[in-house]
Structure formats: structure tokens, C-alpha cells
C-alpha positions in Angstrom: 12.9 -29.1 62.9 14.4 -32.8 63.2 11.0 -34.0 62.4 10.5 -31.6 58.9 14.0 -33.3 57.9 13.3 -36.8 58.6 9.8 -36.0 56.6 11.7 -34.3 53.5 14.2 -37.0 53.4 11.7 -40.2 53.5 9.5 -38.1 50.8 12.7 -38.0 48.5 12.9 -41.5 49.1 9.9 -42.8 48.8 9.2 -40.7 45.7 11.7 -41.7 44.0 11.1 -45.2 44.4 7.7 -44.9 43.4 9.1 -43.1 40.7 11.3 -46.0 39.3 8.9 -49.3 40.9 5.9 -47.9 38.9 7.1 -48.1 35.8 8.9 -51.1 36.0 5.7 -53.1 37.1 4.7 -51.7 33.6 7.5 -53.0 32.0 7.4 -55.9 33.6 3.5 -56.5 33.1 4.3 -55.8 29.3 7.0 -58.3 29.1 5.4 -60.9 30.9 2.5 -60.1 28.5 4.5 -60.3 25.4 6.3 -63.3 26.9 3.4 -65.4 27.5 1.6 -64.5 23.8 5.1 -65.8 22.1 5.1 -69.0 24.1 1.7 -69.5 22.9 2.3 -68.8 19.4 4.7 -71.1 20.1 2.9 -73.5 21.3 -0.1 -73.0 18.7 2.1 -74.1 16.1 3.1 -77.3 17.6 -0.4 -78.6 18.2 -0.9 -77.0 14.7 1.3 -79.3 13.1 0.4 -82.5 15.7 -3.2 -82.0 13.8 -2.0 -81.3 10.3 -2.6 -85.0 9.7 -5.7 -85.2 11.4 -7.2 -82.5 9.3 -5.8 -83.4 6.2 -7.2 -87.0 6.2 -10.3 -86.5 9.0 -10.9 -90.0 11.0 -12.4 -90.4 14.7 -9.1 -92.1 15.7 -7.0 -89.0 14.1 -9.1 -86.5 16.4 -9.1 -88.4 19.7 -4.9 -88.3 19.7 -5.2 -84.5 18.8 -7.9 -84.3 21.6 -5.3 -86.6 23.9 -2.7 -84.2 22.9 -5.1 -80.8 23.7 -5.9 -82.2 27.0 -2.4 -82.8 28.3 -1.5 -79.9 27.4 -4.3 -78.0 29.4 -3.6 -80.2 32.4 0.0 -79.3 32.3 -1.1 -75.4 33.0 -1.4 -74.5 29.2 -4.1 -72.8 27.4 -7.8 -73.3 26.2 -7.4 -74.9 22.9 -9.8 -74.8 19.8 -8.7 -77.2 16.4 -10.7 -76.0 13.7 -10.9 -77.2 10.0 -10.7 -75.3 6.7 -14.6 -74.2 7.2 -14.2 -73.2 10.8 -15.7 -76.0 12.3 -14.0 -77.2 15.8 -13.3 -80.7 15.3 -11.0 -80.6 18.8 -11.6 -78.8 21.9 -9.7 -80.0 25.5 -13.1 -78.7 27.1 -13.5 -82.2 29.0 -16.5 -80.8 30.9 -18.2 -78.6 28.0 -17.3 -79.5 24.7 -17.8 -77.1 21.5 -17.1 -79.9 19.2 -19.0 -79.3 15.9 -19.9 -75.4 16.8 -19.2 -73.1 13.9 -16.0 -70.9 14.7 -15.4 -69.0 11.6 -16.9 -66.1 12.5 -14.6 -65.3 15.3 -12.5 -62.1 14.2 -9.4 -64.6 14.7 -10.5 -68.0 13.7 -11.4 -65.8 10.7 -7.6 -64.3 10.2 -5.9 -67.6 11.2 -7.5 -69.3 8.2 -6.9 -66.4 5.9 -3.4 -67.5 6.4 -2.3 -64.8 8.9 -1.2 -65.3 12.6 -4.2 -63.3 15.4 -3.1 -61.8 18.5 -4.9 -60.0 21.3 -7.2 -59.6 23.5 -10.8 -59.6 24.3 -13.8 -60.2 26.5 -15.3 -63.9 26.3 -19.3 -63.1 26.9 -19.4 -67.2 27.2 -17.0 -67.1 30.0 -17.3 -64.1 31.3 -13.4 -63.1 31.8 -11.6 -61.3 29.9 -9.2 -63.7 27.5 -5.9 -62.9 25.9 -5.9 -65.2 22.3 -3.2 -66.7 19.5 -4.8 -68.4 16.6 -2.5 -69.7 13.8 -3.0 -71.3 10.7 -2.3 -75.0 10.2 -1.0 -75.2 6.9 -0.4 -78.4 4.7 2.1 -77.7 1.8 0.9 -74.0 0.8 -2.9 -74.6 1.4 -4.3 -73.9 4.8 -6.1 -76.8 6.2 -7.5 -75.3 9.3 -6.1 -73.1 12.5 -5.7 -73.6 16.3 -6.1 -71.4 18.7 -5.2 -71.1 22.3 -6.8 -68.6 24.5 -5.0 -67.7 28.5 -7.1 -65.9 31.2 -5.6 -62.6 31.6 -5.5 -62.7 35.5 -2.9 -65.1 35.0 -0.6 -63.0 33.5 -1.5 -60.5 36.5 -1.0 -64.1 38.8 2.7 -64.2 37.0 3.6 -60.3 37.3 2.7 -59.9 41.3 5.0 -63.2 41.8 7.8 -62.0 39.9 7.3 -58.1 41.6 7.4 -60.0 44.8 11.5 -59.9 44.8 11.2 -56.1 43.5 8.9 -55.2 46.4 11.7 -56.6 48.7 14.7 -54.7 47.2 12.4 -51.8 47.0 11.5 -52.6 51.6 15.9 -53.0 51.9 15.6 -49.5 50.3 13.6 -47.8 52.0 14.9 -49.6 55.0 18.2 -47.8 54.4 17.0 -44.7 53.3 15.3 -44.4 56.5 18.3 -45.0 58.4 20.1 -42.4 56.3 17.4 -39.9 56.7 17.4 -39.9 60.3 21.7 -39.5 60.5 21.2 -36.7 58.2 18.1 -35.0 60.1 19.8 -35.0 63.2 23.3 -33.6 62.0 21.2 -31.2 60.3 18.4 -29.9 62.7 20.9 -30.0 65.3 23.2 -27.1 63.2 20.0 -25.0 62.4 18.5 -25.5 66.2 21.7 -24.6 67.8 21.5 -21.2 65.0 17.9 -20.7 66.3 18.5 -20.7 70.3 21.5 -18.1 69.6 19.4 -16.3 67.4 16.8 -16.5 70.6 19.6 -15.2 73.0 20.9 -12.3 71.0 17.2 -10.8 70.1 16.6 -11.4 74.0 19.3 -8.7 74.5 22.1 -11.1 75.1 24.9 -9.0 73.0 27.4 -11.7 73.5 25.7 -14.7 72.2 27.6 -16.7 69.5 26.8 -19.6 67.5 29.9 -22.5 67.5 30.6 -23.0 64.1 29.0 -26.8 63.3 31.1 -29.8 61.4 28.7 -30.4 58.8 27.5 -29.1 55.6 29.8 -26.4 53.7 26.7 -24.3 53.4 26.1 -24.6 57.4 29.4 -23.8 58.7 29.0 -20.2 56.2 25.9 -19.5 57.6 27.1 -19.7 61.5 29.9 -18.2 60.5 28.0 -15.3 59.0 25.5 -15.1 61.7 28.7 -14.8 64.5 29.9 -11.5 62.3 26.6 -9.9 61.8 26.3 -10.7 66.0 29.6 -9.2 66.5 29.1 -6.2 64.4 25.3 -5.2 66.1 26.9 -5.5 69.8 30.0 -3.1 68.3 27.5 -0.9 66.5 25.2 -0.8 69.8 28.4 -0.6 72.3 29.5 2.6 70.3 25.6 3.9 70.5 25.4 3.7 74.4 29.0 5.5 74.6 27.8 8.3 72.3 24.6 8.6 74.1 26.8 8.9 77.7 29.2 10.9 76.1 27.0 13.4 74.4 24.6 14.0 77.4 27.9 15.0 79.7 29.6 17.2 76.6 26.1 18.7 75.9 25.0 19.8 79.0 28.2 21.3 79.8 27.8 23.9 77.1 24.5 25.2 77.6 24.9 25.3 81.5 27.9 28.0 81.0 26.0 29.7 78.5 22.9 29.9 81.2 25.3 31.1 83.5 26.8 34.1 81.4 23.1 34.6 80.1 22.4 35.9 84.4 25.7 37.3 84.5 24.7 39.6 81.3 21.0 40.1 82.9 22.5 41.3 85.9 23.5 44.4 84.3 20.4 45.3 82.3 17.7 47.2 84.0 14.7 45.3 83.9 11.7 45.9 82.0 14.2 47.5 79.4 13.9 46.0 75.3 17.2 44.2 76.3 16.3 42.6 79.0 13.1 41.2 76.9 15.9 39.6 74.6 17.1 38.1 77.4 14.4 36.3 78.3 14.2 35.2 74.8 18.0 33.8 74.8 16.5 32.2 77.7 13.3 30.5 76.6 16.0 29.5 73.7 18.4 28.0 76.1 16.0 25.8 78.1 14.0 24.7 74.6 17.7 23.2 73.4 17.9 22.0 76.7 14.4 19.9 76.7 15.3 19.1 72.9 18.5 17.4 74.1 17.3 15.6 77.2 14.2 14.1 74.9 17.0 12.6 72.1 19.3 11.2 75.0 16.3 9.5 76.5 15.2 8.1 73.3 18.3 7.6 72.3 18.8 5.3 75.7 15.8 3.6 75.1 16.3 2.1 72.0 19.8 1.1 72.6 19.4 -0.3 76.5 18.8 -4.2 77.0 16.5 -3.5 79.9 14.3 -6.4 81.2 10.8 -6.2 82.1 10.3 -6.1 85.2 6.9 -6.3 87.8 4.9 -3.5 88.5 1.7 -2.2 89.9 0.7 0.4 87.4 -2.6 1.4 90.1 -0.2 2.6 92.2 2.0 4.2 89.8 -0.6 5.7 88.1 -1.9 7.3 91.1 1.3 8.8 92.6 1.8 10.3 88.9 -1.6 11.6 89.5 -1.7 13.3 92.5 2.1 15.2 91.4 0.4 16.5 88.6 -3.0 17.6 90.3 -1.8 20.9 91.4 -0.8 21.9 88.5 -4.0 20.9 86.8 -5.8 22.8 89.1 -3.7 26.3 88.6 -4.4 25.7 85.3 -8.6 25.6 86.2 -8.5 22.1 85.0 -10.7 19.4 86.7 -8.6 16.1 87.6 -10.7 12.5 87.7 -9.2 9.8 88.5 -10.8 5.8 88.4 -7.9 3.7 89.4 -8.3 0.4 91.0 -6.1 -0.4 94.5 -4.0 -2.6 92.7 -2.9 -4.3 88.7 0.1 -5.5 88.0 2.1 -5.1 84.8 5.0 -6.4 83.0 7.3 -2.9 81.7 10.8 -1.7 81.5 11.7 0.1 84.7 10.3 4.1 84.9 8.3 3.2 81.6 4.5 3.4 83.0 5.6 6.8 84.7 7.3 8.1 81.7 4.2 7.5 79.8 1.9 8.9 82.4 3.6 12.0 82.4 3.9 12.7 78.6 0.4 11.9 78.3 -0.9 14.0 81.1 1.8 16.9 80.0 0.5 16.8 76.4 -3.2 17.1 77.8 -2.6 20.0 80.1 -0.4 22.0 77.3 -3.7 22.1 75.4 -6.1 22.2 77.4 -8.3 25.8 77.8 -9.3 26.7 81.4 -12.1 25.0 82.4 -11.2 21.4 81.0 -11.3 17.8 82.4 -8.7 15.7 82.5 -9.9 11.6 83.2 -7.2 9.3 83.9 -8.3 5.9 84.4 -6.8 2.5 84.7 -8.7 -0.9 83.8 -8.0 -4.6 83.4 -9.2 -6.5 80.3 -8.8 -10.2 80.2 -4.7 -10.6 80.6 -3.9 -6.7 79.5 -4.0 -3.4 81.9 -5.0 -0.8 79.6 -4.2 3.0 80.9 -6.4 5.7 79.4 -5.6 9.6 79.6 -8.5 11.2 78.6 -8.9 15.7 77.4 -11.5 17.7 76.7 -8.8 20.3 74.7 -9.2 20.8 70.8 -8.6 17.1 69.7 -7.1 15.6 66.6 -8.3 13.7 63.4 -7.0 10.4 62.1 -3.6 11.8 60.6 -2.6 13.4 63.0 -3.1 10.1 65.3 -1.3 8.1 63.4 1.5 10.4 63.2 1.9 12.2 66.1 4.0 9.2 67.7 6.8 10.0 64.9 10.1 11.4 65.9 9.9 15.3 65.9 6.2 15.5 64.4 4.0 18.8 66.7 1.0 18.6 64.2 -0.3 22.1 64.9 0.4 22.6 68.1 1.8 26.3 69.5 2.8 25.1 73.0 6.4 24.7 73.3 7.2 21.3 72.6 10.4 19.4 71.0 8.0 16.4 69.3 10.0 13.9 71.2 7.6 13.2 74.0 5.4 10.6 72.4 8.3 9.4 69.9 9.6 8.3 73.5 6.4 6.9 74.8 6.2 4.8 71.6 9.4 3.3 72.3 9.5 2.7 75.9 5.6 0.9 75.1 7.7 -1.4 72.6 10.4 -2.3 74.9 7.6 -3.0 77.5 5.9 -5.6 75.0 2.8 -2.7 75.0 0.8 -0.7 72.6 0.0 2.8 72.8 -2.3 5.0 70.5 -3.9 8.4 70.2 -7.9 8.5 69.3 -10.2 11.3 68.6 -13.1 11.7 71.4 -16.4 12.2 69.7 -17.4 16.1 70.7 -13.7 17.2 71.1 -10.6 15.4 72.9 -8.3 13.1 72.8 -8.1 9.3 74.4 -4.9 8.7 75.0 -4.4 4.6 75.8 -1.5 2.7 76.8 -2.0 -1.1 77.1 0.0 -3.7 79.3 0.5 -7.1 79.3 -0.3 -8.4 83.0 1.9 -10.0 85.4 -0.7 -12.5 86.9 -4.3 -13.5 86.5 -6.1 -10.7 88.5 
């Protein structure tokens, strides 16, 4: 968390001065351009009018002080410089090492504007020198008549020489920058991650089933001190909500078993007095079968209603074993039933589950199985480790089911079309004693009738 905030932070940063360095090495690229092309303007019109006389009245001595003049100036770090006369013919040049004296000039594009009388900026690629050149030619005027023209021409990587020195001192201030937007970044990552990480491990406590878990509201950001504040109430108000839950649930299975145990009770007293095999003692045994369906139905909602609201732990165990006590209980009743038991349970696995959750399961499974089961059936329960989970299968031969009916028939209440008595709570139980167990359960059609009934577990130990 720390380390997303520094990240975020340094990206503002660093964005943002990208954001303003960029453009000003534009700007200042631009200026130093524009800067350089007015000194030589400049410039061009002071050698112009050092050669005015030269031009006017032409003379070898008149040429070799404008050529004097052309060279200094290149030596001193100015430009290239070109003197030409009315025609276009350079009569200077301060090429010491290649002169162009006497080439024809005047069909240069600027040579060409400069002695039209009009002032030629720009830039453009010298094919003689290879580089690419950035130019001024001017006229050189004597009285209103245009005599000839000068022009200077300035490698363009010296202008790029100029801008990197000058961006030198902006590439410091932008390093001081960043240096103390670091620094900022990591006071503010830290006071931050350490409000949201403190949030996360109370979050972590409180869906761990620790009720009382409460986050201490941070100094910080108005925003952050809300949202622990806000997560302490909504904390408070589930461990209320889930305190008033378990007292129903322990209230309502004492009040309503009270009830229904008097009215069994004055049910036999009644009974006692009817002759059997009479029509009213046939209604009694209807009140009866009544009585003890209300009973199941209220056991099965207290038991679910317990296991969604208890914090229960997992807890080892060794589901072989379980498995196989559950077994052997239910055999003899399989077998009054004309129902063939197998078993294929190995001596030991153990499992991670909420206490009496594997048995629980076990028995609603093997329950459902025998309920509709036809004389004759076979019932396979068998118990199998794969890779790090314990899978337990309960396997019928009875009618089966299709697809919607196994994905529903794990929903509160739900009996498809079954005729057995049942309240529909059995698997809606299973289902939620597999969740708090960390395991998954499911119903699947046998191919040629039945139903796989699986329930997998995540393993204690490497087996």
C-alpha cells in the first residue's frame, strides 16, 4: 500500500514537471533561436555598412579591410560571412581555407531578396557543407540604391550547443524538485498507507469473526478520520445485529419447544381415551405426524439459524474416521430398508471443518439417499484425497434429479418433488456448515439414475 502511494505521488511529480520543463525547452529553444537571428541581423548590417565603401568605389585595398573585418569577426565566434556586389558576385568571404571569392551568388533564394532590397531570414540545408544552416542576408544600401548584400550564415547545432547550456540551470531546479517532492511523497505515503493498513487488519479481524475489532480513529486526512469512523459504526452495529441473532436463536429454541412438548403430552393424554383402531384415533396419529413435522421444521431453522450467526473456528479432523462411524450408525437402517451399504474409506485424512460439520453433512446426505431410495438400492459412500482437498462422495441409485433441481435443491425450504417427509432445511444446512468449513458441496445427476452427492474439504496436512 505504502509503495502504490509513493508510486502515485512521484508520478504527480514527475508529470508535472515534464509537463512545465518540456515546453519551456521549446520556448527557450525558440528564443534562443530568435535571439541569435536578431544579433545577426544585427550584425549583417554593420559589416554591411563597413563595406558600403568598398562596394561603391571597388579597389583591392577596399576588399582586404572588409575581408580583415569578416575574418575577425569569424574568429571572435561569429558567423560565415558572404559580401556580395550589386550582381551577386562575392567579392568577400572570411573562408581563409576555401575561398568563394568571385562565385556567382545571386541565385541563392536570399542573396536574391537581400538585393531586391528586402531583409532574408531562415533556414536551410547547405548540400556544400552538409549541415544544416540558419541564414540573415541584408542589403547594403548606398543613398536609396542597393549596392550589394551580406549575409551571415550560423550552424544550427550551435543554437542547440546554446539551449542545453542555458537548460543546464533548469535541469537543476527541476533535480531540487524532484528531490523534494520525493521527500514529500514518502511523509505523505506513510501517514497515508499507515491509516488505510491499520483499516485493512481490523477489517481482517472483524471478517475473521472477531466481533469486537475497532479501527482507532487516525490524525490525518479529514476524509480518513470519516471513513474509520464509519467503519467503527457499521462494526458496532453487525456485532449488535449478530448479538441480538444468537439471543433469538437461544431464546426461541427454549420457548418453542416448550409448546409443542405440552401439546405432545395432551395429544397421549387424549389417545388414552380413544379405542384404538377407531377414525379418531387415526386423527390422532395425524395431530401426531403434525406435531413431530413442526418439531423437525423448528430444530432445522435453529440449526441453520446457529450456523450462520456462530464464529466457530475450524478445527482438525479426520473425516475417514468420521465418515466411517456415521457409516456403520446408519447401516442398520439401510439394511431394514433392503438397501445395500458400500463403503471405500481410507484409514485416515485429515480435514480442516467447523466442529460436528463433516457428521452433519454425512448424515443429511445419507438421510436424503435412503428417504428415496426403493428396496433393493445401493448406497456408496466413499472418501478420497485429491491433491490438498478430501472430497466425500455419497452416492444413490433412487430416482435422481436433473440440473435444476441440483442447483436448487441446496436453497432454504426448496423439496423439488419429493413425497417423503421432509422440512427442505437439511441441505440449506449442509450448504452452510460447507461454507463455514471453507468447503464446497454439490448435487450431480448419475448417468442411469442417482444422485452423487460430494462434499469437498480443504486438508490439514500434506497426506
Amino acid at each position: 500500500m505504502r509503495r502504490i502511494f509513493l508510486l502515485a505521488l512521484l508520478g504527480v511529480g514527475l508529470v508535472a514537471l515534464l509537463l512545465s520543463d518540456i515546453p519551456f525547452g521549446f520556448y527557450l529553444y525558440q528564443v534562443e533561436r530568435d535571439r541569435l537571428l536578431t544579433q545577426l541581423q544585427r550584425d549583417a548590417f554593420i559589416l554591411g555598412g563597413r563595406a558600403e565603401d568598398a562596394l561603391e568605389n571597388p579597389s583591392d585595398q577596399a576588399f582586404d579591410e572588409s575581408r580583415a573585418l569578416a575574418i575577425a569577426y569569424r574568429e571572435e565566434g561569429g558567423a560565415r560571412v558572404v559580401i556580395v556586389d550589386g550582381g551577386g558576385t562575392a567579392v568577400v568571404t572570411n573562408d581563409q581555407d576555401d575561398s568563394r571569392e568571385g562565385l556567382d551568388y545571386g541565385s541563392r533564394p536570399e542573396i536574391a531578396e537581400a538585393l531586391a532590397g528586402r531583409v532574408a531570414t531562415g533556414q536551410r540545408f547547405s548540400e556544400t557543407l552538409g549541415i544544416e544552416l540558419v541564414y540573415v542576408a541584408v542589403p547594403v544600401y548606398s543613398g536609396s540604391s542597393v549596392v550589394g548584400a551580406v549575409r551571415l550564415t550560423f550552424d544550427e547545432q550551435a543554437i542547440d550547443d546554446a539551449v542545453s547550456q542555458q537548460m543546464w540551470g533548469v535541469y537543476l531546479v527541476a533535480l531540487i524538485t524532484l528531490a523534494f517532492a520525493t521527500a514529500l511523497a514518502v511523509v505523505l505515503s506513510r501517514i497515508l498507507s499507515r491509516n488505510l493498513l491499520g483499516l485493512g487488519n481490523v477489517a481482517a479481524r472483524l471478517s475473521s469473526g472477531d466481533l469486537s475489532a475497532r479501527a482507532e480513529e487516525p490524525n490525518g486526512p479529514k476524509e480518513i478520520t470519516q471513513l474509520a469512523a464509519g467503519f467503527n459504526a457499521m462494526a458496532g452495529r453487525l456485532e449488535s445485529l449478530i448479538n441480538e441473532q444468537k439471543a433469538f436463536a437461544a431464546d426461541a429454541s427454549h420457548q418453542l419447544r416448550t409448546p409443542l412438548t405440552a401439546l405432545q403430552l395432551r395429544v397421549e393424554r387424549l389417545r388414552e381415551s380413544v379405542a384404538d383402531g377407531s377414525a379418531t384415533a387415526a386423527k390422532f396419529d395425524e395431530i401426531e405426524e403434525e406435531i413431530q413435522r413442526m418439531r423437525r421444521l423448528i430444530e432445522g431453522l435453529l440449526a441453520l439459524g446457529r450456523a450462520s450467526v456462530d464464529d466457530l473456528e475450524r478445527v482438525t479432523q479426520d473425516i475417514a474416521q468420521i465418515v466411517r462411524e456415521r457409516v456403520e450408525n446408519w447401516e442398520p437402517l439401510a439394511t431394514e430398508q433392503g438397501v445395500q451399504v458400500t463403503a471405500s474409506i481410507p484409514s485416515s485424512v485429515t480435514v480442516l471443518a467447523v466442529p460436528t460439520a463433516i457428521e452433519q453433512i454425512v448424515d443429511n446426505y445419507v438421510d436424503n439417499a435412503l428417504s428415496l431410495m426403493p428396496e433393493g438400492g445401493e448406497l456408496t459412500v466413499r472418501v478420497e484425497h485429491r491433491d490438498s482437498r478430501a472430497v466425500l462422495t455419497v452416492s444413490d441409485t433412487g430416482p435422481g434429479i436433473d440440473e435444476e433441481q441440483a442447483s436448487r435443491a441446496f436453497d432454504r425450504f426448496w423439496r423439488g418433488s419429493a413425497t417423503h417427509q421432509g422440512t427442505g432445511l437439511g441441505l440449506a444446512i449442509v450448504r452452510q456448515l460447507a461454507e463455514s468449513s471453507h468447503a464446497t458441496v454439490s448435487l450431480t445427476p448419475r448417468a442411469g439414475g442417482g444422485t452423487d452427492a460430494t462434499a469437498s474439504f480443504e486438508t490439514a496436512k500434506s497426506q
